[in-house]
Chimera marker file (.cmm) of the C-alpha trace (Angstrom):
<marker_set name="trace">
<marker id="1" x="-6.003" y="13.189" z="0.988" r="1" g="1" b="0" radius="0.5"/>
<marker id="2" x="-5.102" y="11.176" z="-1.628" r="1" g="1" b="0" radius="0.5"/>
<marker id="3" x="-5.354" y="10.719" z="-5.856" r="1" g="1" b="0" radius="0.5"/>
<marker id="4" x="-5.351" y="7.549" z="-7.221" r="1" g="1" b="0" radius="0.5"/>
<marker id="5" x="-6.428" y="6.504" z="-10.702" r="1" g="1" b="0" radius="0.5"/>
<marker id="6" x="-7.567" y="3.080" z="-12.236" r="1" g="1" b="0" radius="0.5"/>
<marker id="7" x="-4.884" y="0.360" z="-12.854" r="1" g="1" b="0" radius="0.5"/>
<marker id="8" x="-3.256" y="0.510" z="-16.109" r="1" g="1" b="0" radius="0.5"/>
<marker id="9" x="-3.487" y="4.269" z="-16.505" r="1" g="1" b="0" radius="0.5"/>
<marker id="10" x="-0.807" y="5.472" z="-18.943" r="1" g="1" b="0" radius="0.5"/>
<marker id="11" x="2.640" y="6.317" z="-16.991" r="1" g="1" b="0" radius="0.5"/>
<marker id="12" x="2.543" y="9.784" z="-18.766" r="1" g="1" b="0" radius="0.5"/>
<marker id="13" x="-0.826" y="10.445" z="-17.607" r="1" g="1" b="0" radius="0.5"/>
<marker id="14" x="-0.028" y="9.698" z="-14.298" r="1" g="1" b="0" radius="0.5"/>
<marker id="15" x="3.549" y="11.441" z="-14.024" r="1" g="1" b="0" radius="0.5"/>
<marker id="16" x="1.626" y="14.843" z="-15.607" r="1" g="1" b="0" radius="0.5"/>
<marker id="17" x="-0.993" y="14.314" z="-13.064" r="1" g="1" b="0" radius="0.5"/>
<marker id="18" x="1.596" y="14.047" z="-9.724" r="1" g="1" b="0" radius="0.5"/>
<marker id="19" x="3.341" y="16.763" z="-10.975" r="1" g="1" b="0" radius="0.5"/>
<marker id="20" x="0.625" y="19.456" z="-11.441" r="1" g="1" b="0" radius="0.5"/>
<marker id="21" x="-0.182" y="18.157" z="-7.914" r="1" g="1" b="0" radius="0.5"/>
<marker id="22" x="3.262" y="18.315" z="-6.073" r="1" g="1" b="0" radius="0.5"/>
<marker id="23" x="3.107" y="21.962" z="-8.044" r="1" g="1" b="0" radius="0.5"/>
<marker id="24" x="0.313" y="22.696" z="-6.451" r="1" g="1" b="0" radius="0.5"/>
<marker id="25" x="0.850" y="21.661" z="-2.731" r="1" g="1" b="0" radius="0.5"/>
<marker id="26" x="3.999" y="23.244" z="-3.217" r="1" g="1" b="0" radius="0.5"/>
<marker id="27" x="1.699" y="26.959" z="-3.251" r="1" g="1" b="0" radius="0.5"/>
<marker id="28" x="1.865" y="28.700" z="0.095" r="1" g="1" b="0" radius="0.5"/>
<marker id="29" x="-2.086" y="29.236" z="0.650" r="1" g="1" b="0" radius="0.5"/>
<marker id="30" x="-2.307" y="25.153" z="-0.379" r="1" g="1" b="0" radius="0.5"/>
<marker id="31" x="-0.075" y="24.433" z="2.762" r="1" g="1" b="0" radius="0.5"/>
<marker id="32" x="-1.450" y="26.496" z="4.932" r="1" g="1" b="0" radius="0.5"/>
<marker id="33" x="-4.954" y="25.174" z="4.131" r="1" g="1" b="0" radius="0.5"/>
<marker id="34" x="-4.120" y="21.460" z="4.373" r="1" g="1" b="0" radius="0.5"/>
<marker id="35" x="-2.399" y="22.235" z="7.635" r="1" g="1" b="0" radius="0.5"/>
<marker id="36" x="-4.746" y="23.949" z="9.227" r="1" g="1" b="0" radius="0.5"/>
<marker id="37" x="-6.981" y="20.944" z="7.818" r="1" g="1" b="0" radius="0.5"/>
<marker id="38" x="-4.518" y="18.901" z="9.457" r="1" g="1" b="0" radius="0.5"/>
<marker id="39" x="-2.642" y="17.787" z="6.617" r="1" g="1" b="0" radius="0.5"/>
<marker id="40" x="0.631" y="16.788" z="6.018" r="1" g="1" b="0" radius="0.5"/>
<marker id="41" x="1.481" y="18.265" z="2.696" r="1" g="1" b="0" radius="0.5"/>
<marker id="42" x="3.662" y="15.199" z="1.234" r="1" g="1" b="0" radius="0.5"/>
<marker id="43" x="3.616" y="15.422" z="-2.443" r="1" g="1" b="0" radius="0.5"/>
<marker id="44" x="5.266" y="11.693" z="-3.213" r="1" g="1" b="0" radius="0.5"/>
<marker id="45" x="5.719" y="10.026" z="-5.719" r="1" g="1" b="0" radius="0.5"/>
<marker id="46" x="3.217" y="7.094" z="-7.197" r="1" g="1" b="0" radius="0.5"/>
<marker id="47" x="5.773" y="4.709" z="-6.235" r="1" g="1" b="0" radius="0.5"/>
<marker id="48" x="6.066" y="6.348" z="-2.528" r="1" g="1" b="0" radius="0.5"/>
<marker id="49" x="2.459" y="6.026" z="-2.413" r="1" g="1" b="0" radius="0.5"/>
<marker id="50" x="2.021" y="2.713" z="-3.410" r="1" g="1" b="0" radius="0.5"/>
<marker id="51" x="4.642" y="1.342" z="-0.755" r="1" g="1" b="0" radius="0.5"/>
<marker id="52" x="2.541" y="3.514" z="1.977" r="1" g="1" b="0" radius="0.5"/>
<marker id="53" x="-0.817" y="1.911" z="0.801" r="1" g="1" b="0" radius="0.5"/>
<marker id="54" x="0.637" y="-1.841" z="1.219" r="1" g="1" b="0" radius="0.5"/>
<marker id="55" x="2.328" y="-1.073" z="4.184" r="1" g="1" b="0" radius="0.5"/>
<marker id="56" x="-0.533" y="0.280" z="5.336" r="1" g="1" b="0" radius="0.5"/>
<marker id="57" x="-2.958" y="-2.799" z="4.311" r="1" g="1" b="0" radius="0.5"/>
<marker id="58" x="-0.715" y="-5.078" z="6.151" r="1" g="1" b="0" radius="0.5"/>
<marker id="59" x="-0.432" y="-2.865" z="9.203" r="1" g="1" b="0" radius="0.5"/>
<marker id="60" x="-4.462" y="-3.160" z="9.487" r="1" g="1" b="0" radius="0.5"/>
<marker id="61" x="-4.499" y="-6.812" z="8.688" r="1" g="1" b="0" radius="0.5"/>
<marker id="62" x="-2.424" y="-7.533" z="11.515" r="1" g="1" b="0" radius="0.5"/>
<marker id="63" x="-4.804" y="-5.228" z="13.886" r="1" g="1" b="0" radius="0.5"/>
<marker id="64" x="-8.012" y="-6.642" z="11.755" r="1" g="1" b="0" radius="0.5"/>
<marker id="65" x="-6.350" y="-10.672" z="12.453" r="1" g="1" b="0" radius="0.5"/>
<marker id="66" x="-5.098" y="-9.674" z="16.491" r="1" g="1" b="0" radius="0.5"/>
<marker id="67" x="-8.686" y="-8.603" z="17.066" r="1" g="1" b="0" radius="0.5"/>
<marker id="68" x="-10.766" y="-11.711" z="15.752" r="1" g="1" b="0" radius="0.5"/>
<marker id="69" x="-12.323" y="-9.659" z="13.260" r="1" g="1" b="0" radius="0.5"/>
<marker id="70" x="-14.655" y="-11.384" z="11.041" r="1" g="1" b="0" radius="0.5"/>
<marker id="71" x="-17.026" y="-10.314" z="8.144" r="1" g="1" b="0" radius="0.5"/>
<marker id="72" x="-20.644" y="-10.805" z="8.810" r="1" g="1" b="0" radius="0.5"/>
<link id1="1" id2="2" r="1" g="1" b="0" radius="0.2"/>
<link id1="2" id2="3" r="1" g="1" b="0" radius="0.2"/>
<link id1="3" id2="4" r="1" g="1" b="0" radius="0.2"/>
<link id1="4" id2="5" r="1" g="1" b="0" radius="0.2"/>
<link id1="5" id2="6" r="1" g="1" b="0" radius="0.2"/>
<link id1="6" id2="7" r="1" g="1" b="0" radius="0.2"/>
<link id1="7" id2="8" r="1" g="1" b="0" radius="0.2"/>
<link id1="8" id2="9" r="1" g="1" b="0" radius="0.2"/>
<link id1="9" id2="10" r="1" g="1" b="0" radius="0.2"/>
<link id1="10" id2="11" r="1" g="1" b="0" radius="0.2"/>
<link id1="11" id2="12" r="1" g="1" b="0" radius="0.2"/>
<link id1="12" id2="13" r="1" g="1" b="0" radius="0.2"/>
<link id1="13" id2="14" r="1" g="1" b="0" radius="0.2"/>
<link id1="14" id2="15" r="1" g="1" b="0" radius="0.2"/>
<link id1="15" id2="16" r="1" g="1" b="0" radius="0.2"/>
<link id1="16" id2="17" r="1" g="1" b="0" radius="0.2"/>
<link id1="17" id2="18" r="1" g="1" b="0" radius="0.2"/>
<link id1="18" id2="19" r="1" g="1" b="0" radius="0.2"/>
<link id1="19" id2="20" r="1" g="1" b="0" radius="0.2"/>
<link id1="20" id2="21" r="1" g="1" b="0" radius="0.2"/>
<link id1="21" id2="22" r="1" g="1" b="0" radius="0.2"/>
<link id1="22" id2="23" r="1" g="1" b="0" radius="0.2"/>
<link id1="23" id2="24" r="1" g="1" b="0" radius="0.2"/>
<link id1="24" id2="25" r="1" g="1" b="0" radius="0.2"/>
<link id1="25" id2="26" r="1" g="1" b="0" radius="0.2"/>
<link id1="26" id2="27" r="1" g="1" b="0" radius="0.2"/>
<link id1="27" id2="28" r="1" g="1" b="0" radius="0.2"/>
<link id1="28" id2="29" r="1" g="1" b="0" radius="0.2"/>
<link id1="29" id2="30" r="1" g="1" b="0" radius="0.2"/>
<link id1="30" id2="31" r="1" g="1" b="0" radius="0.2"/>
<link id1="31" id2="32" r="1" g="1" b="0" radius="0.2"/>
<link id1="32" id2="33" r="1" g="1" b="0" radius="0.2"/>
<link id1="33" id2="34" r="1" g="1" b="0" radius="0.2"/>
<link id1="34" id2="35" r="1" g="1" b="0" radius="0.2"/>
<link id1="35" id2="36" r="1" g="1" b="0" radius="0.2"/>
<link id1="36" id2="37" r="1" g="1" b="0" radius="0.2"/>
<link id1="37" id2="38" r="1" g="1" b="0" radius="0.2"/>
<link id1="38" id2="39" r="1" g="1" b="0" radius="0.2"/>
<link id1="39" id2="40" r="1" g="1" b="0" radius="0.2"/>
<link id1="40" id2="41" r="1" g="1" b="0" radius="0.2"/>
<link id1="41" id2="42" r="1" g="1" b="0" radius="0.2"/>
<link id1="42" id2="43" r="1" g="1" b="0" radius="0.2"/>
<link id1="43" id2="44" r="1" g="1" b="0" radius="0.2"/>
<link id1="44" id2="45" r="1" g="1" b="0" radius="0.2"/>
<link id1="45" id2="46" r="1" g="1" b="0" radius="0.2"/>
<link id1="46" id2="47" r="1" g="1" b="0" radius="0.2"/>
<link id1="47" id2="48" r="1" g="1" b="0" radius="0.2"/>
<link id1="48" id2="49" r="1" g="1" b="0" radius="0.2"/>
<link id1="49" id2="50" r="1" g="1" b="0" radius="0.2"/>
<link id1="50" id2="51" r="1" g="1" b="0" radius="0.2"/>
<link id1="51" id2="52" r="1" g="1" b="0" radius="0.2"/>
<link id1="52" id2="53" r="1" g="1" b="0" radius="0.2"/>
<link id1="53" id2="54" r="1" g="1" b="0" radius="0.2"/>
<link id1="54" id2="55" r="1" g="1" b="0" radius="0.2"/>
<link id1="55" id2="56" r="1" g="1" b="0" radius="0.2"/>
<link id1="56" id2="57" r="1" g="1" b="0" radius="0.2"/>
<link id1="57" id2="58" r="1" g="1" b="0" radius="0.2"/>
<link id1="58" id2="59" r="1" g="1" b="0" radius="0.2"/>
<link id1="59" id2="60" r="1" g="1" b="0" radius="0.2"/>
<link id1="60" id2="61" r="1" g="1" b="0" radius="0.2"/>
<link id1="61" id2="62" r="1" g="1" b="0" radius="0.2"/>
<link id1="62" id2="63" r="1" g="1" b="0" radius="0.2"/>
<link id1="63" id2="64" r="1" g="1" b="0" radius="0.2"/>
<link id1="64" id2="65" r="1" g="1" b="0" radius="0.2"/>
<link id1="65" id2="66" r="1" g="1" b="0" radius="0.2"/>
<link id1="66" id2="67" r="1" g="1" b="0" radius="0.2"/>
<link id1="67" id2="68" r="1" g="1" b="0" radius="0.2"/>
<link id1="68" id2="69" r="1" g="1" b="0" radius="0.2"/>
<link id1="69" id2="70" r="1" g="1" b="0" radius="0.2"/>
<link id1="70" id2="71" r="1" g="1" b="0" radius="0.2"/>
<link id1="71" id2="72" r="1" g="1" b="0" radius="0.2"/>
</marker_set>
């Protein structure tokens, strides 16, 4: 699971936002739902997050590009 918000949000509103989250996923009953869910609470930061997405984007365009995908 993720939260993201539209580019150019305002820093503040996005640090208050992360931290009432990692606050929250830091609650007991929160980690034992997402894990039951199959979650891995993380709670990272925007910046941790953003480095996952690319690396994530590029990991897939590599499979998407290996695999002769194509849009139709």
């Amino acid at each position: 699971y993720a939260v993201l918000a539209p580019a150019g949000t305002p820093r503040a509103v996005v640090d208050r936002v992360n931290q009432e989250i990692a606050a929250v996923i830091k609650l007991p009953d929160v980690q034992s739902r997402l894990i039951a869910d199959g979650v891995e609470p993380a709670g990272n930061s925007p910046e941790e997050f953003a480095a996952m997405i690319k690396r994530e984007l590029a990991r897939i365009a590599k499979i998407i590009k290996a695999a002769g995908i194509q849009v139709e």
